[in-house]
C-alpha positions, 0 to 999 in steps of 0.5 A: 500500500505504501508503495503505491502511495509513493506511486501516486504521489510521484505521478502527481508530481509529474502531472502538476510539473507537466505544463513547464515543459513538454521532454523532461529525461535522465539517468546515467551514462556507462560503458560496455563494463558497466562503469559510469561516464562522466562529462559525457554529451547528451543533446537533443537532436535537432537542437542546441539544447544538451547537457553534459552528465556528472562524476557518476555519469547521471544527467537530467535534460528537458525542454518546453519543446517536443523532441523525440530523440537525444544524441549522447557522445564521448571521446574515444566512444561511439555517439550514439542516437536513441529514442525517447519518451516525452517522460522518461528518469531511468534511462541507462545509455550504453556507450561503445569505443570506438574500433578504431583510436582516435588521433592522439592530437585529441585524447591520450589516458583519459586527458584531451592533449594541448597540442594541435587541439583546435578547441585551445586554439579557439580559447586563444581568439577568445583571450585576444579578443575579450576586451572588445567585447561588450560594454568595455567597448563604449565610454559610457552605457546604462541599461535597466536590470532585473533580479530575482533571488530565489529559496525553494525546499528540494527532493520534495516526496510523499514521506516529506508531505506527509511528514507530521512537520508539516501536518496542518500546512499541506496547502503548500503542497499545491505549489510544488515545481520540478527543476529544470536542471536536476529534475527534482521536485521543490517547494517555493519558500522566498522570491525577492525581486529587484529592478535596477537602472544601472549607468557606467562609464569606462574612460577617464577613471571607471565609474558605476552607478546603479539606482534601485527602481524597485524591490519585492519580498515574499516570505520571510519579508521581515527576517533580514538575516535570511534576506542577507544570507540569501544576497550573500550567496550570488555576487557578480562575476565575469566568466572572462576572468582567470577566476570566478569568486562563488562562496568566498571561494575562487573557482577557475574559469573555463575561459581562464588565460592563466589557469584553463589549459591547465585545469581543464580538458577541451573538445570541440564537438558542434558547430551551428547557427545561434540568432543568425550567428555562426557559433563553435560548440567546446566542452570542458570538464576538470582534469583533477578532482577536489579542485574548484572547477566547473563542467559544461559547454560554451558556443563562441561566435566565429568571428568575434570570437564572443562567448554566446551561451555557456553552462558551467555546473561545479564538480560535486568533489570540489572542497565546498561545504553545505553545497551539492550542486552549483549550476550557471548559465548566460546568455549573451546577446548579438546586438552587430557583429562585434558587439555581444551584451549579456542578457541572462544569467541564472544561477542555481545552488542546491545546500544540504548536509551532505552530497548523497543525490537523495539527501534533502535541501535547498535550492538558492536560485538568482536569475538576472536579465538585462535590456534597454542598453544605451551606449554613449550617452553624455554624463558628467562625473557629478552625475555618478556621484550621486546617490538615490534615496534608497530608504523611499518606501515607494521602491518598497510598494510598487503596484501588481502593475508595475511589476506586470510589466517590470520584470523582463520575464514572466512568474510561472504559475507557482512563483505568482501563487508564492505570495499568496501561499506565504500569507496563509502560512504566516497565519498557521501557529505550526509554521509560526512556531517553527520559524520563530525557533529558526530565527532564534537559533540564527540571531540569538533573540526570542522575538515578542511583540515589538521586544526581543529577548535576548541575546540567549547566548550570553545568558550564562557566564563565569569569571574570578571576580563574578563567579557564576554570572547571570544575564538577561536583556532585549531589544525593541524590533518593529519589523527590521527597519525601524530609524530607532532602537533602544537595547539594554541588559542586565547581569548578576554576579553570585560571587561580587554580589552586584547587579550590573546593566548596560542600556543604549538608544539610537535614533537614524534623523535622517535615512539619506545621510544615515544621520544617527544621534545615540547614547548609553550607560554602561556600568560592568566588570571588563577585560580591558587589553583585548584590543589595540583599536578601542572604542566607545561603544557602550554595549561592545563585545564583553570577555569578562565571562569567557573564563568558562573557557580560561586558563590561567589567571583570570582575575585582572578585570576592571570595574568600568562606568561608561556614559557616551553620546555620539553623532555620526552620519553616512554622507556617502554609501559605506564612509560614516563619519562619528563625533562623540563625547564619553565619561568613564570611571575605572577601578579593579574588581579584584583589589586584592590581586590586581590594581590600577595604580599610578602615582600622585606624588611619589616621593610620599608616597601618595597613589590614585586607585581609581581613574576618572576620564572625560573624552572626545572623540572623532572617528572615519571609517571606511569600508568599500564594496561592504553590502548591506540589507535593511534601512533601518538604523541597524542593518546586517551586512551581507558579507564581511569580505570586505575592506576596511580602513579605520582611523580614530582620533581621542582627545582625554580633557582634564578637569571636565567633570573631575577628569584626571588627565589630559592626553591625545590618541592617535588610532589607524586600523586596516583589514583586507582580505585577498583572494588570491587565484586558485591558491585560497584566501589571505586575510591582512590586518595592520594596526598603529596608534601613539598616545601622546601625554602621560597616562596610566595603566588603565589608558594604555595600549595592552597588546591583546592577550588570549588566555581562552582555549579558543582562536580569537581574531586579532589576539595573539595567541601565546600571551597572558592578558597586560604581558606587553604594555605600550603607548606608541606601537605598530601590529600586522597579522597575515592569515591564509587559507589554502582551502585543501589545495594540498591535502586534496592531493593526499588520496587518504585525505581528500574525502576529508575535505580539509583546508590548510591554514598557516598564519603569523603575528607581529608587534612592536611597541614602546612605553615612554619613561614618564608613563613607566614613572607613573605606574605605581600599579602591581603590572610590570610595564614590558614593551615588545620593543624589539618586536614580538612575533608568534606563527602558527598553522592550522587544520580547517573544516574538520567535520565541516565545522571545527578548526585546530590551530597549533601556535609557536612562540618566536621570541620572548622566550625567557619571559617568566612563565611564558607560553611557547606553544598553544593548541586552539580551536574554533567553531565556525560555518563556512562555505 
């Protein structure tokens, strides 16, 4: 009976895909010895329309037109035409060698030979030519894009609907698609959709502007996580480039001048006309495995040497987590004979916990097309500099009309039920409950009405000073992109006996400058020392409970009372300009075993234990290429792979509010990450900063410490906290990660999919005599003035998610007690 149920709902499935698409097949390619054929070629006959088959030999292949019969061909095989049925997924295609060897000018072991081969000989036209095509060809262009982000559930089947997970919400059943690419069934879960005009300029210093017309949600329209998780899957990219950035990750391109001939075989298989051009037909499939290739075929035109079409699918053996499939398609457009545009480009991410083809998932889909191209068309530099309002809540609130007519190409039917099948679900308290628990796990907050609880993480905590620390707090949330919020929390020590709280206010006056006007007040135990780059942020990341994780002495914290209110505005997208004022009070938690000392008149002996300060403060910071999602005075970031510049000047006032000293602070900090080809990614951070004026311990630069078991960013791993003190000093640290390049070479350890990761830290610094003078604290000042350094190197993505790092010491070895060597680990979820 169960089977036949399965039965039922399989035909179902196929009854509701059938109007999308008239030939759906697939199955698998093999030998005369029954071994899969991967990369092989199968092709409708009569068409352009074909697909290369996977590793394992399968494929899938429809189209919306009526085709009888495919051909399917592999070198050193005999092509072979069949037969088909309009629906048919169990097909099993036996190839044949060929009787005779074909000319080793093609293929020799299993590997297509550079020499000769007019596939490589096209590539060549193809890299001469490739800065004469498209828009690069004009000093100025615009044209209008659209963009639709997709999220749909996969390997929908009669056990998933009839899962007691979904019992109460089958409705959303009715909206079940089947892929086009993998011939698996999905269920629509998200569709964002965006029209843009986008204007360029080439000479006289490239320009882009690109001007948000409209922007359509549905599902999860108030979850900006989601909404940025999703944005962050898909950046543009340029098949022309030796390397083609997906994931954070760089995966050789089939057009690749440096690295193609090298990673990829090529055939030259077709040729044919495409829109009244004559086009060459290469396939290209990866030499090696676990590397981050592509499979798939491109037309190029025969004269301009253009790519027209080309299909690129990632190997599912290439070190990726959380992804099973990778698919790309583009389409270019003939607009005369040297001049080709894009016009479309899709792509399809299929995420699951592992790689097996039945294992359930997501797909993440984005298809962006292009029209009404403009070319020359005079605009002056002033005009690129401008910035439309995107906080407009009438880009946010189009008609149906409009967007009738805006897309450049039709919803089906279940895209265009997506918006109404989603208002349903969000009224079934099932559903509700089930996203509400998603969303806590994602963003740490338990959302109520208008207040979030939270954050959960921080709940429970432990130190010397506090013992067993307890914390609650919130956040006021009205949907994501409200121009205020108030948070705050408090905590409780069961060892100190104190209520600690921290509260702080933002209000964004203006959206189109991010003109934002914040306060707070923070009274709490810190670990100050844990950065060189300080600032005032009132409810800053705290690291005074992480002794849960600690090793040795966890007892120098400091009792700090800080009050701030600071103005900052964004007059150009992602240059924020703050001007602030702070008071703070700091004196030590644990007296008895740490102080804060400094001299008021040595010679009788007469000490300060605590430290009064008043200060401004006037901070830019820069971060190009940083995307965010949201316009609200908080908004998440898209990814964080991007640069930033920071440079921070502080000014200590004396005698203001009881101020204790009077001192200027000079701050530089810069971070960028570097993707570097086929070789990984190097992240650099460097830092600088001088304190002018006599100071003490507790206004001090300390060199970042690290005594918990975990890697923490910017710490160095081998100090104790307050080992280097200074007041003028300079720091550089260089992590890269290769990304398994090596150790997928190692066979016993390529299913592994580990990533190799090695790092180095230095810092230099120097304490002035006047400040040494006024120390009258139980810290020693040592400065690293002859240069501190520590290396390491690492083992990523074990089990997908855990990192052990093995740390050396390089110099400073006679420091009493000092740690020479260190083994730490991290969590984290990475692509």
């Amino acid at each position: 009976m169960k089977e036949k149920n399965k039965v039922l709902s399989f035909l179902f499935l196929l009854l509701v895909s059938f109007t999308f698409a008239q030939v759906k097949i697939g199955g698998v390619v093999k030998d005369e010895t029954n071994e899969p054929i991967p990369f092989a070629n199968i092709i409708f006959v009569g068409s352009n329309t074909g697909t290369v088959s996977d590793e394992n030999g399968k494929f899938y292949l429809e189209s919306d037109k009526t085709y009888t019969e495919i051909e399917v061909s592999f070198l050193g095989y005999e092509t072979k035409k069949m037969a088909i049925k309009s629906r048919d997924f169990n097909l099993t295609i036996v190839l044949k060698e060929e009787a005779a060897q074909l000319n080793e000018v093609f293929i020799y072991s299993g590997k297509v030979k550079k020499k000769d081969n007019p596939a490589i000989a096209i590539l060549k036209k193809i890299w001469e030519k490739k800065r004469e095509n498209g828009i690069y060809l004009f000093d100025q262009y615009q044209y209008e894009k659209y963009e639709k982000l997709e999220f749909d559930m996969n390997n929908v089947d009669s056990t998933l609907m009839k899962s007691k997970l979904f019992k109460g919400m089958e409705f959303v059943f009715e909206s079940v698609d089947t892929s086009n690419i993998t011939g698996k069934a999905y269920l629509p879960m998200f569709i964002n959709e965006s029209v843009y005009k986008s204007y360029g300029k080439n000479k006289g210093g490239k320009k882009l502007r690109e001007d948000l017309i409209a922007n359509k949600n549905s599902g999860f329209n108030s979850n900006q996580n989601v909404i940025a998780f999703i944005k962050d899957l898909y950046v543009d990219y340029n098949i022309y480039n030796n390397f083609i950035k997906i994931f954070d990750k760089s995966f050789v391109s089939p057009i690749s001048k440096l690295a193609g001939v090298s990673t990829y075989n090529y055939v030259l298989t077709d040729s044919a006309f495409i829109d009244n051009k004559w086009c060459y037909n290469i396939i290209y499939y990866p030499r090696r495995k676990s590397e981050l290739t592509f499979k798939g075929d491109f037309w190029v035109n025969d004269s301009t040497f253009a790519v027209k079409e080309i299909n690129m699918q990632a190997t599912r053996s290439a070190n990726i987590n959380w992804v099973k499939d990778i698919y790309i398609e583009q389409e270019f457009d003939v607009v005369n004979d040297s001049v080709f545009l894009l016009k479309r480009d899709y792509m399809m991410s299929d995420f699951s916990l592992n790689k097996k083809e039945k294992s359930k998932g997501v797909y993440g889909r984005r298809t962006t097309m292009y029209k009404d191209y403009v070319f020359n068309e005079e605009k002056e530099d002033k005009f690129y500099n401008e910035e439309i309002n995107i906080y407009d809540e009438k880009i946010y609130n189009k008609t149906d009309e409009f967007w009738s007519e805006g897309r450049h190409e039709k919803l089906n039917e279940n895209e265009l039920g997506i918006y109404k099948m989603l208002d349903t679900l969000a009224t079934v308290p099932k559903f509700k409950r089930l996203y509400n628990l998603v969303s806590i796990l994602g963003s740490g907050y338990i959302e109520f009405n208008k207040f979030d609880y939270g954050s959960i993480y921080s709940t429970f905590g432990k130190n010397d000073v506090e013992g067993i620390r307890l914390r609650v707090g919130g956040r006021t949330f009205l949907g994501g992109n409200e121009p205020w919020r108030i948070q705050g929390y408090t905590a409780y020590g069961f060892d100190d006996h104190k209520f600690k709280y921290g509260l702080s206010g933002k209000w964004m006056v203006n959206p189109k400058s991010r003109f934002v006007i914040g306060l707070g007040n923070r009274r709490d135990v810190e670990q100050i020392g844990v950065s060189l780059t300080t600032t005032n942020d009132v409810l800053g990341r705290s690291f005074a409970s992480s002794s849960f994780f600690a090793s040795g002495d966890n007892s120098k914290l400091t009792n700090i009372n800080l009050s701030n209110v600071f103005f900052s505005m964004e007059p150009k997208n992602n240059l924020n300009f703050r001007l602030g004022a702070s008071y703070r009070t700091l004196e030590s938690a644990s007296p008895t075993t740490f102080n804060l000392d400094y001299w008021i008149d040595q010679e009788n002996n007469i000490k300060e234990s605590n430290i009064v300060q008043s200060e401004i403060d006037f901070s830019i910071k820069y971060t190009p290429n940083r995307k965010t999602i949201g316009y609200g005075v908080e908004r998440n970031e898209v990814t964080d792979t991007y640069s930033t510049l920071f440079l921070n000047y502080s000014r200590g006032i004396k005698g203001v509010l009881n101020s204790d000293f009077d001192y200027h602070k000079l701050q530089f900090y810069y971070r960028q990450p570097i993707l570097i080809g086929g070789f990984g990614r190097m992240f650099t951070t460097f830092e600088v900063g001088k304190t002018f004026g006599e100071v003490p311990l507790g206004l001090l630069n300390v060199v970042p410490g690290n005594q918990s078991y975990f890697t923490i960013e910017n710490t160095y791993a081998l100090l104790d906290y307050y080992e280097f003190v200074t007041d003028t000093y300079a720091s550089l640290h260089i992590e890269h990660s290769f990304n398994g390049r090596f150790l997928s070479r190692i066979p016993l350890l390529r299913k592994l999919n580990l990533r190799e990761i090695v790092g180095v830290k230095g810092v230099w610094g120097e304490v002035s005599d006047k400040n040494k003078a006024l120390n009258a604290s139980n810290i020693n000042y040592v400065a690293p003035t002859k240069g501190y350094y520590e290396y390491s190197v690492g083992i990523g993505n074990i089990f997908k998610v855990f990192r052990i790092d093995f740390s050396w010491r390089g110099n400073y070895l006679d420091t009493p007690n000092a740690n020479k060597f260190a083994i730490k680990g991290a969590f984290g979820f990475h692509f």
